[in-house]
C-alpha positions in Angstrom: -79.1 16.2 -47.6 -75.8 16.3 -49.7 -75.7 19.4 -51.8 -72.2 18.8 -53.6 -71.1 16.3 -56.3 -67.9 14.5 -56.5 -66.9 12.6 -59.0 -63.7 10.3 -58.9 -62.5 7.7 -61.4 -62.5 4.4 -59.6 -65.1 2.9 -57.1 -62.3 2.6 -54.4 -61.3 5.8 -54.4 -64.9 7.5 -54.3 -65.0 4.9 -51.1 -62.2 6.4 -49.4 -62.9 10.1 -50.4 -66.2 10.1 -49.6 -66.1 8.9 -45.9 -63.6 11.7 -45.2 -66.0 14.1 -46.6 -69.3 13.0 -45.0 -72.4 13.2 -45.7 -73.0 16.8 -47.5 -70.7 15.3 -50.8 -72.0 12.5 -52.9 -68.8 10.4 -54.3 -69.0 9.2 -57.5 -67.1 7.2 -59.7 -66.7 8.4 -64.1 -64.8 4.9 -64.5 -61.5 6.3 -65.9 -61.9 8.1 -69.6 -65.9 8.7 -70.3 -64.7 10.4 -73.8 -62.1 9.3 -76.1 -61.2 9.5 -80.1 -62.5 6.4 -82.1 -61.0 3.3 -82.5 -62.3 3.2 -86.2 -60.9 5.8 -87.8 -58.2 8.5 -86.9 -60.3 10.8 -85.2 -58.3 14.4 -86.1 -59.3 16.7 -88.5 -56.3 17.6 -89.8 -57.1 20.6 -91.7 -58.8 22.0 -89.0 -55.7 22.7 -86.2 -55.7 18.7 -85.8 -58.9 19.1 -83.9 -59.8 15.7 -81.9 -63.0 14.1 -82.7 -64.2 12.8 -79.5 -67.1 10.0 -78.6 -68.4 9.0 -75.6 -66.4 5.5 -74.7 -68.9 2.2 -75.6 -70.4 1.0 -72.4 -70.2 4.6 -70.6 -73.9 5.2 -70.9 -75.5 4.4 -68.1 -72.6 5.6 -65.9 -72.6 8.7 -67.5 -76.5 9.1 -67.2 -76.7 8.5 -63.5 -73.8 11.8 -63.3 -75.8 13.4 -64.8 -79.2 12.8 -62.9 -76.9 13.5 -59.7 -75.1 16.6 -60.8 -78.7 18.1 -61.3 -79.5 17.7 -57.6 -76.7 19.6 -56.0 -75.5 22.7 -56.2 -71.9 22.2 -56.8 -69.6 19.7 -58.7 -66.6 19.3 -57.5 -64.0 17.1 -60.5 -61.3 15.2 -58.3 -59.3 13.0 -61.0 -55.9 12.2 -60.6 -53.8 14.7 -60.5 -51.8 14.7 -63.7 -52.4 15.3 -67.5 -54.8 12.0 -67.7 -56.8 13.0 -64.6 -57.2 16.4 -65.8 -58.2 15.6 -68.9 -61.0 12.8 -67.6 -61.7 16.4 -65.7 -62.3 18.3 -68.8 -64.4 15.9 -70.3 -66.7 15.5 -67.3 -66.8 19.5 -67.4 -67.8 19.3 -71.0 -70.6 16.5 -70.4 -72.0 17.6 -67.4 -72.3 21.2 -69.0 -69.8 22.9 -66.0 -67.6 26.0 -66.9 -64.3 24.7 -66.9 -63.4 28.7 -65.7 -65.2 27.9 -62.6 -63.2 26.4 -59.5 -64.2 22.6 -60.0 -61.5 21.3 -59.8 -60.1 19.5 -56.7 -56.6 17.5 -56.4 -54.5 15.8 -53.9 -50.9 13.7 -54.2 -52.1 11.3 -51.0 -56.1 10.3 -50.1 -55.8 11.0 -46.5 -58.3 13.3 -44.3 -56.1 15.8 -44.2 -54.9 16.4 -47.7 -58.7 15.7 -48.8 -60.0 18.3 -46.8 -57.6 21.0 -47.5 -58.2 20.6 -51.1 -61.8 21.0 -50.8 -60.7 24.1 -49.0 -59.1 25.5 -52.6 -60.7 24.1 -55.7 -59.4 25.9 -58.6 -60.2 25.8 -62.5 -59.7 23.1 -64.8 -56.0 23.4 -66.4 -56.3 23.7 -70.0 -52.3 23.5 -70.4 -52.3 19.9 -69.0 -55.5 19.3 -70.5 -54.0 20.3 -74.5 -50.5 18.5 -72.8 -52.3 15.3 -72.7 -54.5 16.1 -76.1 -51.0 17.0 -78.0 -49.8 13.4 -76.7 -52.7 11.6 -78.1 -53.2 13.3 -81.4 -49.4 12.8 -82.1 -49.6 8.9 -81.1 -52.9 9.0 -83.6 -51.4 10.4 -86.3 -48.2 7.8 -86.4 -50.5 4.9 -85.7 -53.1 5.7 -87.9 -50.8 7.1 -90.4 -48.2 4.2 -90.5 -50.0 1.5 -89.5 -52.3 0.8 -92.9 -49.1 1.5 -94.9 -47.7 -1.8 -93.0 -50.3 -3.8 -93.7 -50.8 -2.5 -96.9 -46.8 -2.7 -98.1 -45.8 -5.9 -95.4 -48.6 -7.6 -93.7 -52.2 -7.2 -91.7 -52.2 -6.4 -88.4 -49.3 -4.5 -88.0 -49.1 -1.2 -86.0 -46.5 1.5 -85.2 -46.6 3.4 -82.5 -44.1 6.7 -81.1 -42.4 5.7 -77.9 -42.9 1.7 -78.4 -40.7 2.5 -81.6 -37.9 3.2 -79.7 -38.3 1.1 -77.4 -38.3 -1.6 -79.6 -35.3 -0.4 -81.6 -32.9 -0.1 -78.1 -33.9 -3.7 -77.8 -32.7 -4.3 -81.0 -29.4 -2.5 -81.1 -28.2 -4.3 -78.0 -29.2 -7.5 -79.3 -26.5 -6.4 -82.6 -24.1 -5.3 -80.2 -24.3 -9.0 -78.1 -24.2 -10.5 -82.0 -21.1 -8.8 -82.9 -18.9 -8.3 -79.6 -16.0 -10.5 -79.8 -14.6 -12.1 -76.5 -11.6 -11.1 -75.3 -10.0 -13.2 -73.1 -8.1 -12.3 -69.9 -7.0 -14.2 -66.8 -7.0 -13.6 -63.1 -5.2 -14.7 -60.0 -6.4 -15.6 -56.6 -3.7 -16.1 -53.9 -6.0 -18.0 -51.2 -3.8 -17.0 -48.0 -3.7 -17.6 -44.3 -2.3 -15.1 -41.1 -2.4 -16.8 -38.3 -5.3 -19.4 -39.6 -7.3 -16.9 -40.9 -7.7 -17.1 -44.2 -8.4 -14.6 -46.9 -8.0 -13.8 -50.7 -5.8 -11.6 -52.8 -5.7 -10.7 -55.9 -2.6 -10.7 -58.8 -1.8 -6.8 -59.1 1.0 -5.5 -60.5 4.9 -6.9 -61.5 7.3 -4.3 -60.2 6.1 -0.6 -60.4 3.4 -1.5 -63.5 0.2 -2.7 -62.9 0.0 -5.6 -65.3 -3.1 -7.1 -67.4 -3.1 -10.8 -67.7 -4.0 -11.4 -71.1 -2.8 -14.7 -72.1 -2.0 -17.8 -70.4 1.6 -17.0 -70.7 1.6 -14.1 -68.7 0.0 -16.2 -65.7 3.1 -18.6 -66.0 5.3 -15.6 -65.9 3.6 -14.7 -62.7 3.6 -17.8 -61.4 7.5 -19.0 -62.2 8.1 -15.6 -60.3 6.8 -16.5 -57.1 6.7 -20.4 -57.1 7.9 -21.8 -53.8 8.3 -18.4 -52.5 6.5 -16.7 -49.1 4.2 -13.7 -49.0 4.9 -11.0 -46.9 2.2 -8.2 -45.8 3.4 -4.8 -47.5 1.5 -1.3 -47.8 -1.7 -1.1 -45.5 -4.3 1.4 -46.0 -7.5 1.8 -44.2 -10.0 4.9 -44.1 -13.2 5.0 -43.1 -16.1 5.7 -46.3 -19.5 7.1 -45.8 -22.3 5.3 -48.1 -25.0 7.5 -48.4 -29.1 6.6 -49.0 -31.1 6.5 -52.3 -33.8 9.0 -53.1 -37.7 8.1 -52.0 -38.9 6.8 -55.2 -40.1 8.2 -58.2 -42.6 6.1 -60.7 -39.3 4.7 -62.5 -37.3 3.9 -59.4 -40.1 1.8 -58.0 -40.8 0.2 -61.1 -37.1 -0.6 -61.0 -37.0 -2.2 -57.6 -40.0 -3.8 -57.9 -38.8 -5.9 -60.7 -35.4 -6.8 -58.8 -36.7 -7.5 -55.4 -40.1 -8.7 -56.0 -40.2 -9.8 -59.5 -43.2 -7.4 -60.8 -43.6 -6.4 -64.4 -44.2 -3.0 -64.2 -47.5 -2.9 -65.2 -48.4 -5.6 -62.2 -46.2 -2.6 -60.3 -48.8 0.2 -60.8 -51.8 -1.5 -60.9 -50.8 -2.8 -57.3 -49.1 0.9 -56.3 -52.5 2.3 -57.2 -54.9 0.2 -55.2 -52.6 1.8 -52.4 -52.8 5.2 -53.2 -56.6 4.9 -53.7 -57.3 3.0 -50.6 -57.2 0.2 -48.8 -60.0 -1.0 -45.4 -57.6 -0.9 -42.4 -60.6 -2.5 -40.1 -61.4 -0.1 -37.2 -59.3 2.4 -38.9 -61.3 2.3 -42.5 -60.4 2.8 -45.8 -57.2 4.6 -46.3 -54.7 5.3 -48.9 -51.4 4.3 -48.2 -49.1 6.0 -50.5 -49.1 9.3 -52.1 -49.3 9.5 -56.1 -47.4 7.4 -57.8 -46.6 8.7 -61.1 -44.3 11.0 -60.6 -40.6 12.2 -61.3 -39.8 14.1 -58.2 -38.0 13.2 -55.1 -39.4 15.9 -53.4 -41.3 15.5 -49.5 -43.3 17.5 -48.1 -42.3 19.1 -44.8 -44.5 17.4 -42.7 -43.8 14.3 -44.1 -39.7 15.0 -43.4 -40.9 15.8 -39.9 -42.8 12.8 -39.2 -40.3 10.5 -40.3 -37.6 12.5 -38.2 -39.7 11.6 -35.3 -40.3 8.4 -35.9 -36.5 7.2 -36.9 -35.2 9.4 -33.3 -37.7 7.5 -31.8 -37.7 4.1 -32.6 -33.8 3.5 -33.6 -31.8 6.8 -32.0 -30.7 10.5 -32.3 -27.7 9.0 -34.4 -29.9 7.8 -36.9 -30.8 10.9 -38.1 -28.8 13.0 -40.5 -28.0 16.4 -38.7 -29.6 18.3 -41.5 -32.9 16.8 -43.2 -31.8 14.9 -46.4 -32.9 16.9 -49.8 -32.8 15.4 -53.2 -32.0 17.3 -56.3 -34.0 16.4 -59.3 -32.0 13.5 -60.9 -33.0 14.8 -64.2 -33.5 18.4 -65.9 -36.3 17.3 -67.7 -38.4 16.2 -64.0 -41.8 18.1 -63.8 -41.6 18.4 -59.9 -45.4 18.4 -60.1 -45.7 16.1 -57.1 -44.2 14.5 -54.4 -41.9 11.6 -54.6 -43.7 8.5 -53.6 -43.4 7.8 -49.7 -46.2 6.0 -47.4 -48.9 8.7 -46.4 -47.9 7.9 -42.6 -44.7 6.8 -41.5 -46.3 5.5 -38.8 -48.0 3.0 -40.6 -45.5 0.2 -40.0 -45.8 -2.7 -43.1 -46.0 -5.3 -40.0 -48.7 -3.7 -38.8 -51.3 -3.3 -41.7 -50.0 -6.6 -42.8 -52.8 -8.4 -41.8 -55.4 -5.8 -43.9 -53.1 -6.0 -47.4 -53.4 -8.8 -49.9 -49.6 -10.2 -50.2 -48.6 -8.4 -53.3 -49.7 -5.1 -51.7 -48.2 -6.3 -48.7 -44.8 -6.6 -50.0 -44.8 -2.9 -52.5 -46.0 -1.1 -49.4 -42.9 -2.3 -47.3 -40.9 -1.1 -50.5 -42.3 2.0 -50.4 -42.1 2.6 -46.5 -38.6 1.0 -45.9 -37.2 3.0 -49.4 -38.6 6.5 -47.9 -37.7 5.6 -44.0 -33.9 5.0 -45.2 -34.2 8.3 -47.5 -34.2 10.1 -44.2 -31.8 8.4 -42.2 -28.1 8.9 -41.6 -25.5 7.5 -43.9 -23.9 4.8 -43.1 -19.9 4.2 -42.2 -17.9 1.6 -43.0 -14.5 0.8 -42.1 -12.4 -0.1 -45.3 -9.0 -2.0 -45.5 -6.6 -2.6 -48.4 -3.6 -4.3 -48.1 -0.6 -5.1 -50.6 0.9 -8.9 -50.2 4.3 -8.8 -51.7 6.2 -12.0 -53.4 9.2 -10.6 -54.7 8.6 -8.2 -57.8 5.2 -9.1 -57.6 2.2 -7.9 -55.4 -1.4 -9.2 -55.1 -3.8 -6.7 -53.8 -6.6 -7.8 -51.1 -9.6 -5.4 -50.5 -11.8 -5.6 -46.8 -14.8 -3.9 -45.7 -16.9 -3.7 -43.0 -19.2 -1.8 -41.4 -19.3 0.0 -38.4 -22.3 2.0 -38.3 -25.1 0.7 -40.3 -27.1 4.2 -40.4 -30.3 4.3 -43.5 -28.8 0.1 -43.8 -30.9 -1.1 -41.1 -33.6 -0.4 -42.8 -33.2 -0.9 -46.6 -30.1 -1.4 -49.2 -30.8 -1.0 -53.0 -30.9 -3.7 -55.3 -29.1 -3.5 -58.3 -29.1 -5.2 -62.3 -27.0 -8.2 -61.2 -28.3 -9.1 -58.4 -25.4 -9.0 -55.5 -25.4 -7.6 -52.2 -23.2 -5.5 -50.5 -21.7 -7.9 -47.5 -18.8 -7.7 -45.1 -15.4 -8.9 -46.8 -13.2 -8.9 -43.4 -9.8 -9.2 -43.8 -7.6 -10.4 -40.3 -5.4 -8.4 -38.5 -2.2 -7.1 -40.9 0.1 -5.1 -40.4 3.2 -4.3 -42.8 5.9 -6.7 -42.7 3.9 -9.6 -41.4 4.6 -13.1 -43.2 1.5 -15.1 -44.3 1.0 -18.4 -44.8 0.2 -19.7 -48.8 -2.7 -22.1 -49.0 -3.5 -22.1 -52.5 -2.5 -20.6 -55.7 -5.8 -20.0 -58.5 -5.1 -19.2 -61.7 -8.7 -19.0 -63.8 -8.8 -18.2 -67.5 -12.1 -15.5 -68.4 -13.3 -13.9 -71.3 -15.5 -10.5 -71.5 -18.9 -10.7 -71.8 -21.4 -8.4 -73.9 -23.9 -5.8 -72.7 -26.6 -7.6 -71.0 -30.0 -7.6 -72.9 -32.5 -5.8 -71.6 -34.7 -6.1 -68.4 -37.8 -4.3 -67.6 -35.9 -2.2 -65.3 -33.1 -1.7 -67.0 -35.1 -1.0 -70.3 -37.3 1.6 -68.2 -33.6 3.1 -66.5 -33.1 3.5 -70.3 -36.3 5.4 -71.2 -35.8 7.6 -68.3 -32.3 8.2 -68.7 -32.9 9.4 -72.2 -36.1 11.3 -71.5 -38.1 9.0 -73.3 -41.5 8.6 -71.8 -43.2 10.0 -68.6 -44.1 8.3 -65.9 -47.5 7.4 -66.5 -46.0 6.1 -69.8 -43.2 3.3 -68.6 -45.4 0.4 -67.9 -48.5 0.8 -71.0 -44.9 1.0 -73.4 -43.4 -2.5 -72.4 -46.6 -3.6 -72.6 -47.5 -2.6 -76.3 -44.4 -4.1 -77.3 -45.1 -7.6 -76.0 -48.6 -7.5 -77.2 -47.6 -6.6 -80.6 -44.7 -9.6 -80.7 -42.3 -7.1 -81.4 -40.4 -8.5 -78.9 -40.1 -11.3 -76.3 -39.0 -11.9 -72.2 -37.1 -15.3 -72.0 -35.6 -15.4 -68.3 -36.8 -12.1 -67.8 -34.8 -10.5 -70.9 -35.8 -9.1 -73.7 -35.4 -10.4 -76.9 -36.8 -8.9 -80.2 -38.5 -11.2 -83.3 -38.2 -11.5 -86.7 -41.3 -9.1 -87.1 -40.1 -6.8 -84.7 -36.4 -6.6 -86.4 -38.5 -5.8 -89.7 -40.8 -3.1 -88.3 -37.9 -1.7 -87.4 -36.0 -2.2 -90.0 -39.0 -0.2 -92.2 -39.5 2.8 -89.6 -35.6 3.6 -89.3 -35.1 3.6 -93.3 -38.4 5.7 -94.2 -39.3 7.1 -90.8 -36.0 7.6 -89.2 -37.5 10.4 -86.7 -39.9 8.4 -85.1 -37.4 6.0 -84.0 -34.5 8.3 -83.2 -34.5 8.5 -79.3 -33.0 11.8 -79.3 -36.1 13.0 -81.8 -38.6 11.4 -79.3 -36.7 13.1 -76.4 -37.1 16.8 -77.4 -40.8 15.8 -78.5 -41.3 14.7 -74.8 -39.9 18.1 -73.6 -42.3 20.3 -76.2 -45.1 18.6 -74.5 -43.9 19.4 -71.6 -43.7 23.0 -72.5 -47.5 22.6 -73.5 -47.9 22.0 -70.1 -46.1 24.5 -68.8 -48.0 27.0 -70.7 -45.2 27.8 -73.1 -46.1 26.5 -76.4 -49.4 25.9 -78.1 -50.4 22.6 -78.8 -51.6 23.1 -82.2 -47.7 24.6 -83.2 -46.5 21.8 -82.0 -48.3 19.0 -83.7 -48.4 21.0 -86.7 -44.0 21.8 -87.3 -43.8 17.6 -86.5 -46.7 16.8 -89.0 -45.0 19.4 -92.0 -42.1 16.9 -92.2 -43.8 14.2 -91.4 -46.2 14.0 -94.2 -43.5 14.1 -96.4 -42.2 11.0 -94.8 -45.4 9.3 -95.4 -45.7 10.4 -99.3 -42.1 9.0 -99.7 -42.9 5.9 -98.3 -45.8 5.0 -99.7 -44.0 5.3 -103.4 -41.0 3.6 -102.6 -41.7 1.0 -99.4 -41.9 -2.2 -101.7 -44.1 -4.9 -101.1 -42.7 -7.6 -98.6 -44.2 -11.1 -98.8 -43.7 -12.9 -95.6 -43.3 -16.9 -96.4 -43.7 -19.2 -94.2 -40.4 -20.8 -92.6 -40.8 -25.0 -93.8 -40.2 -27.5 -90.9 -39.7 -31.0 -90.6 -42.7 -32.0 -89.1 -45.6 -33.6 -90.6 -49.5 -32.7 -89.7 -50.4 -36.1 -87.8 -54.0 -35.1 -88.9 -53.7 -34.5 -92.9 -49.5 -36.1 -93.9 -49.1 -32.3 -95.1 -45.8 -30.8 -94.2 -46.2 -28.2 -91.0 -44.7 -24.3 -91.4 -43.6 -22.0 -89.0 -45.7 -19.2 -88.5 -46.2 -15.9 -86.5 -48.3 -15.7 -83.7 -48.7 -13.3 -80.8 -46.9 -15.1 -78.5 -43.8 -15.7 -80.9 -43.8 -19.1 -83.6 -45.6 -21.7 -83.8 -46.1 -24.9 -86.0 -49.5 -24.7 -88.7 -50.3 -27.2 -91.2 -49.5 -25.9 -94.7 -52.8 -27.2 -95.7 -54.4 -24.4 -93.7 -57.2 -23.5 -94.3 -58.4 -27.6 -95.5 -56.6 -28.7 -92.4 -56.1 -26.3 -89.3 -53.9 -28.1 -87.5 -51.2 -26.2 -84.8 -48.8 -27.5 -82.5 -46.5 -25.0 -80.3 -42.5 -25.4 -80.6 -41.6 -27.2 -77.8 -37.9 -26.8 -76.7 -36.2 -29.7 -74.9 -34.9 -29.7 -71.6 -32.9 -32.6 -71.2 -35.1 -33.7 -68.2 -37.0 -36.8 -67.9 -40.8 -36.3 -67.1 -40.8 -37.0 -63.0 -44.6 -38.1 -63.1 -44.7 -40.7 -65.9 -41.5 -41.4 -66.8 -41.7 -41.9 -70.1 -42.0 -38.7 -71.7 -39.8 -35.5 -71.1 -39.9 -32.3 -69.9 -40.1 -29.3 -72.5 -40.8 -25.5 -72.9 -44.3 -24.8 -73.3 -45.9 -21.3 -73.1 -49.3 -20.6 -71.0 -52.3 -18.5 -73.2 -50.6 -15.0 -71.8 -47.7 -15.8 -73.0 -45.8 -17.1 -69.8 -43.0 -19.6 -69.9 -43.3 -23.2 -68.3 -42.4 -26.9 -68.1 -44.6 -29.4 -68.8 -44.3 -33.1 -69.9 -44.1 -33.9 -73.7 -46.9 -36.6 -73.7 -49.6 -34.2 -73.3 -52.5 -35.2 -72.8 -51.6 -38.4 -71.6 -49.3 -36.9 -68.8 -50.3 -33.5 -66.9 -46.7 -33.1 -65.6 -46.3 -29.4 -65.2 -44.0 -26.6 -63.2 -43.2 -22.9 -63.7 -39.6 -23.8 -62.5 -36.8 -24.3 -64.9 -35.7 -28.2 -64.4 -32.3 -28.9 -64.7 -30.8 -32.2 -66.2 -28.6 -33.3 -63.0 -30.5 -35.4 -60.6 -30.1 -34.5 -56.7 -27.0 -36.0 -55.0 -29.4 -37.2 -52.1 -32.2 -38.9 -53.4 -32.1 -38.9 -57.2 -34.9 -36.5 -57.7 -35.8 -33.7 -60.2 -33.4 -30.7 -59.6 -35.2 -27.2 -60.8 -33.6 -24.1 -61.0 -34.0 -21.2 -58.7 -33.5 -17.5 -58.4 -33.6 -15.1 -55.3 -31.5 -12.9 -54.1 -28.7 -14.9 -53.2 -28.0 -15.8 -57.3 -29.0 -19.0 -58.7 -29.5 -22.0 -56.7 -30.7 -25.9 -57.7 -33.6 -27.4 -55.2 -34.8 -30.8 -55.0 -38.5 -30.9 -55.6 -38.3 -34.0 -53.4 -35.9 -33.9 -50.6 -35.5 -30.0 -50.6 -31.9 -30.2 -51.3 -30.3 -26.9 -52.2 -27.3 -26.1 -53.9 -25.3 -22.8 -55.8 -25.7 -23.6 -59.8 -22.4 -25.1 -61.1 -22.7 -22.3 -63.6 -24.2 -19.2 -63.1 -24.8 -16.8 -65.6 -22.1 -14.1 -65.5 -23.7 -10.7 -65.3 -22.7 -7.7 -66.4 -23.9 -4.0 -66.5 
């Protein structure tokens, strides 16, 4: 008979715990938060040390009843939430519920659900944390008293419906600055030239330089005609040759942001779709004979720290399966990218090396398939050797001017068998071999390209790069990333056209409000030290209670000033030139979640909406008589469908572009891998680069 309780959050992880336990624990699952402050009113009693009014969570009854019944059975209660602030706080609430001392050792945690780590936490429960438990408290009385705060002013002073939140606030205002900065950057133009050469019939490219001793800008198209009268007609010769060998060396093992990161470039997760699937893995997944295991260790986390036996396991398997000279000849340690990184866990790394992706492949659904492999190929290359490669750069001279030509290649592909990072703009590192030159050797001119360019603005942001941002300023936690992008979306704040974001006109107003009469809450450098007093509640160093109250003192102040002088903004609805079909009324713009949208302006007499459609230029491939346009699904996703809707059900998640193939006269869409940006047929499967790709910048 068991005679110890365990409670878990989810289902699957009470499932994986509780077979390596056996049959003296009962696992059971508290499904996430059982307590939490109400959704109806602020839920702090200010005057009382900002004490948190909690409630038991709506729907929590019966799953808190049947803990209950159990925990009277057994002898022991044993609290094994995830092991951060969240998880020891869904801890302390169970403690409080279930009438445990939260002095007593109930507490259990573990960075990987494996047998191993299971049982030797069992083997050294400990009490519940307070410091993580008033960290995570501080964080959610802080993010109450902004939203419950500033939100009614909004709606009071702009419109209903509005909210502001801490961390979204800045995220929304970065999003906004760079789309100012892409307004006002002025193009600059400048010019390049490409000598396309040949030694010996191999060709090759070199690039315009320097005119005597000075490296020389091309700014205009009169310096390329300088250039070019200077070595018209005239013969390249091979001058200065340099070539040196260059080490490239592995990224870290992933921490929560990195994989969000490279999740978004490789596999084209939003990073909420990112942990949802990362945690499935950690809690556990049925490997048939095997059972249920978890496959990665924790994964919210900012360390790039591994364990011991983990480095010793993956030394083992890399000498074994690719060679001695794979290996480093001292393990690989990584420093803590950033001051500000907890180093609470481990970095996120498969529980076994020796669980090969191909392997347990056949037991993953293809989403968790294809993070595992991340995961596993990012942590095996973390330990591997670096890799060499064999650069070349050689000077071609033409008289006083020379053109410079740069080659690579490798020579020992070390961590690179394995895995390579992806980066913003999507280009790979490849071999850029140059022939055989040697200094004084003639070459043969093939072609002369002069091409004119301008410079482009910042890039708007990405998820990744938005979340590189966050982390880079020490905005955020972990566990904080993917909810934060979300909130922001939801709240139509901003938008993600081709996977960038873009803010609205209520966003850009929000915004505009918080920075004049709250200019703390969106200051990122404000938000940053706020992140690092929590973290000091954590760590036992400050006391909650200070902290809220020295940010509330200036804060209220804030509040009082803003509610006398924030004037009333009516929001009017944007006329069109449409006309209702149902009522002859003239149709506005309005605001919607999901961005505008067209309402009759005899609302509420008539209710009448139409989406904007944006035209693509495209006839409709299945009737033929409509076109294809921009139309948005009900969460918000972009797609193509044909413009007599209903009549026609044309519809396709890919981009269609307004050439028709070359082979068969089909419908061209447009696609993006890895390679850049390529046209298909979606008839003959004829494949070509875009004519003009989007130039990238970082």
């Amino acid at each position: 008979m068991a005679d110890s309780l365990v409670i878990v959050e989810s289902p699957a992880k009470a499932k994986t715990i509780g077979k390596y336990l056996g049959s003296k624990f009962i696992v059971k699952a508290s499904m996430g938060h059982i307590r939490d402050l109400p959704k109806s009113q602020m839920g702090v009693e200010i005057q009382n040390d900002f004490e948190p009014k909690y409630i038991t969570i709506r729907g929590k009854g019966n799953v808190l009843k049947d803990l209950k019944e159990a925990s009277k059975k057994v002898k022991k209660v044993y609290l094994a939430a995830d092991p951060d602030r969240e998880g020891e706080a869904i801890a302390w609430h169970l403690a409080h519920y279930l009438d445990l001392d939260e002095k007593d050792a109930c507490r259990v945690v573990f960075n990987e659900i494996t047998k191993q780590a299971v049982k030797d936490a069992f083997k050294a429960p400990r009490p519940i944390n307070m410091d993580l438990v008033n960290a995570q408290q501080a964080r959610r009385v802080l993010d109450r008293l902004v939203g419950y705060k500033i939100s009614p002013l909004l709606w009071k002073k702009v419109k209903k419906g509005l909210s502001a939140g801490r961390v979204q606030s800045v995220a929304v205002k970065l999003i906004i600055d760079r789309e100012n900065e892409i307004k006002s950057f002025v193009p600059e133009e400048y010019w390049s030239i490409t000598a396309h050469l040949l030694r010996e019939g191999a060709p090759f490219e070199a690039k315009f330089h320097s005119l005597g001793d000075d490296k020389k800008e091309l700014h205009s198209e009169a310096d390329v005609k300088e250039v070019l009268a200077l070595i018209e007609g005239k013969p390249f010769s091979v001058g200065e040759v340099k070539e040196k060998e260059r080490q490239r060396n592995p990224s870290p093992p992933f921490i929560t942001s990195s994989l969000q990161q490279e999740a978004a470039r490789k596999l084209n997760f939003r990073a909420a779709k990112t942990m949802q699937i990362a945690q499935q893995l950690y809690e556990g997944v049925d490997l048939g004979k095997e059972g249920t295991v978890g496959l990665i260790t924790y994964m919210r986390t900012d360390s790039t720290r591994i364990s011991p036996v983990a480095q010793e396991e993956a030394r083992e398997y890399i000498v074994n399966k690719y060679g001695a000279k794979f290996y480093p000849e001292t393990p690989r340690v990584y420093l803590k990218k950033n001051a500000n990184a907890q180093d609470a866990h481990e970095a996120i790394r498969p529980t076994s090396v020796l669980r090969d992706p191909d392997e347990v492949k056949p037991y993953l659904t293809r989403d968790q398939h294809r993070l595992y492999k991340l995961v596993w190929e990012r942590f095996v290359a973390s330990q591997m050797a670096s890799a060499v490669l064999d650069t070349m750069t050689v000077d071609l001279l033409n008289g006083p001017v020379t053109f410079r030509a740069n080659g690579s290649k490798l020579k020992f592909a070390g961590f690179m068998k394995v895995y390579v990072e992806g980066n913003d703009d999507g280009t790979t590192e490849e071999d850029r071999l140059l022939p055989p030159l040697a200094t004084g050797d003639k070459v043969e001119t093939n072609a002369i390209d002069p091409k004119q360019h301008f410079t482009q603005p910042p890039p708007r942001y990405t998820e990744a790069r938005l979340v590189r941002t966050l982390e880079e300023l020490g905005i955020g936690r972990p566990s904080t990333y993917a909810p934060t992008l979300e909130t922001i979306q939801k709240r139509n704040y901003v938008a993600i056209e081709d996977k960038k974001f873009f803010p609205t006109e209520l966003g850009e107003l929000v915004s505009q409000l918080m920075e004049e009469f709250f200019p703390e809450i969106v200051n990122a450098e404000f938000t940053a030290n706020m992140e690092d007093d929590l973290d000091h509640v954590e760590e036992g160093k400050e006391n909650w209670v200070d902290v809220i109250g020295e940010f509330y003192e200036s804060f209220k102040k804030r509040l009082e000033v803003a509610e006398d002088e924030m004037k009333e903004i009516e929001i009017k609805d944007e006329p069109s030139d449409e006309i209702c079909e149902k009522c002859g009324s003239p149709m506005v713009y309005k605001m919607g979640r999901f961005g505008k949208f067209l309402a009759c302006s005899g609302f509420p007499e008539c209710r009448n909406t139409k989406p904007i459609v944006k035209a693509t230029g495209v006839e409709c491939p299945k009737c033929g008589k409509g076109h294809v346009v921009e139309r948005r699904s009900k969460k918000g996703r972009m797609f193509y469908g044909c413009d007599r809707y209903p009549e026609c059900d044309y519809v396709s998640w890919d981009k269609p572009v307004p050439k028709p193939c070359p082979d068969c006269g089909g419908m061209m869409v447009e696609k993006r891998g890895k390679a850049g940006v390529t046209w298909n047929c979606t008839q003959c499967g004829h494949s070509e680069n875009a004519a003009e790709p989007e130039e990238a910048a970082d």
